[in-house]
C-alpha positions as CSV (number, residue, x, y, z in Angstrom):
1,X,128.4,119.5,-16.5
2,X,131.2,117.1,-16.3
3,X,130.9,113.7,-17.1
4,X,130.0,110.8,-14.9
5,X,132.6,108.6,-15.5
6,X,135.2,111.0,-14.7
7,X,133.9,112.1,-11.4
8,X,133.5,108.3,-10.1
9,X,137.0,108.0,-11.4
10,X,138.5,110.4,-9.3
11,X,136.4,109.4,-6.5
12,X,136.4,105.9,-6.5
13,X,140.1,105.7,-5.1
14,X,139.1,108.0,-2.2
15,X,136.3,106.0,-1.2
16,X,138.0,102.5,-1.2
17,X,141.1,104.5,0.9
18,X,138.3,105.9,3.3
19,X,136.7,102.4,4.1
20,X,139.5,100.5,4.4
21,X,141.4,102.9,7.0
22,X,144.2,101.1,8.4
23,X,144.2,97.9,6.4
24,X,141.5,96.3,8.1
25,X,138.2,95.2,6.6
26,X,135.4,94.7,8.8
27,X,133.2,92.8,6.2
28,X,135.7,90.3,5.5
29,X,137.6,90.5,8.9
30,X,140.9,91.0,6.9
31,X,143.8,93.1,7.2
32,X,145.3,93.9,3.9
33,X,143.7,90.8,2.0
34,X,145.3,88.3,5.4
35,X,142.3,86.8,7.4
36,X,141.9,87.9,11.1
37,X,140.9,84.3,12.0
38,X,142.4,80.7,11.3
39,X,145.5,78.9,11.5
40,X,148.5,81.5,12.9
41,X,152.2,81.1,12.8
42,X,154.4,83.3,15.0
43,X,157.6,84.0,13.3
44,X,160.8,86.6,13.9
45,X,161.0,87.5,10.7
46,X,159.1,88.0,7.1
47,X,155.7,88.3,8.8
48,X,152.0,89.1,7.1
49,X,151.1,91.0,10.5
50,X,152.9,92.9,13.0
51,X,151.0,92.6,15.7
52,X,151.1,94.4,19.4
53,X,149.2,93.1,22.6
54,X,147.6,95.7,24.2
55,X,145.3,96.0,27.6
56,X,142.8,98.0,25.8
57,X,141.3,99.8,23.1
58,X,142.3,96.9,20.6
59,X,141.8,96.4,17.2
60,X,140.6,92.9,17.1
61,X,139.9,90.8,20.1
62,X,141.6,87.2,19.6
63,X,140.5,84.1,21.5
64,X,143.0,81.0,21.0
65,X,141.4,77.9,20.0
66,X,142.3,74.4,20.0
67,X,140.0,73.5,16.1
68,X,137.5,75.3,13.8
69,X,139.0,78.7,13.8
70,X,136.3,79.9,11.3
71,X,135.4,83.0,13.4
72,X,137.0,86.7,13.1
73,X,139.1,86.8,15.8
74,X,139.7,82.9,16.4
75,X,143.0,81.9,16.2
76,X,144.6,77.9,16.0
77,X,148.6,79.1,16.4
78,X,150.3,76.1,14.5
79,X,154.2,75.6,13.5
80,X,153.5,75.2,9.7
81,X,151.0,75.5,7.3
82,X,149.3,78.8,8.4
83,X,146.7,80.7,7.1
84,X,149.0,84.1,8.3
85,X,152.0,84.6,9.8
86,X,152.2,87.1,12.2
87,X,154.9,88.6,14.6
88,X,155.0,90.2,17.5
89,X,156.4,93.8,18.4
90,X,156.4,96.5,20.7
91,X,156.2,99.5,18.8
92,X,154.9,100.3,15.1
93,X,152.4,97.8,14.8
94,X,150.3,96.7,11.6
95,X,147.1,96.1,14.2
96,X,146.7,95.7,18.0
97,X,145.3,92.9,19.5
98,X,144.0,91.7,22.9
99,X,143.7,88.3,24.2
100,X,140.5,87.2,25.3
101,X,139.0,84.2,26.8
102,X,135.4,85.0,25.4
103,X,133.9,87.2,22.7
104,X,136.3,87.6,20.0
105,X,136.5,89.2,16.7
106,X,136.2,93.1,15.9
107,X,134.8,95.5,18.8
């Protein structure tokens, strides 16, 4: 019989890989450690995110608000100090995102 220890060591790595599929965290509402929600800067270049806008089937659902972005899916886009920087793009994304008016966060 093989030891504990060395079983959860060689699974332990699969299981964090398996629940964290594609960088995003639901518990947290993160995407690779960057929050989902609060202050977002667009920029060109050096991003956190790559995001796409999509019609459907989204990965997170973002409603833009004006304060108190404390919610997944709420974002305040400002010109400096951001929580995440994110950039847009049309192919290859790091998540996809659809704009809503109601009902953000995770579907």
């Amino acid at each position: 019989m093989k030891p504990f220890w060395l079983i959860s060591a060689f699974l332990s790595p699969l299981m964090v890989n398996a629940a964290h599929a594609g960088g995003i965290d639901k518990s947290a509402c993160t995407f690779n450690g960057f929050p989902l929600y609060g202050d977002v800067q667009v920029v060109d270049s050096f991003p956190d995110i790559k995001v796409q806008i999509v019609d459907s089937f989204p990965d997170l659902k973002v409603q833009a608000v004006d304060s108190f972005p404390d919610d997944c899916g709420e974002w305040k886009f400002v010109d400096s100090f951001p929580d995440v920087k994110i950039q847009y793009v049309d192919s290859f994304p790091d998540i996809k995102i659809q704009m809503v008016t109601s009902f953000p966060g995770l579907p």
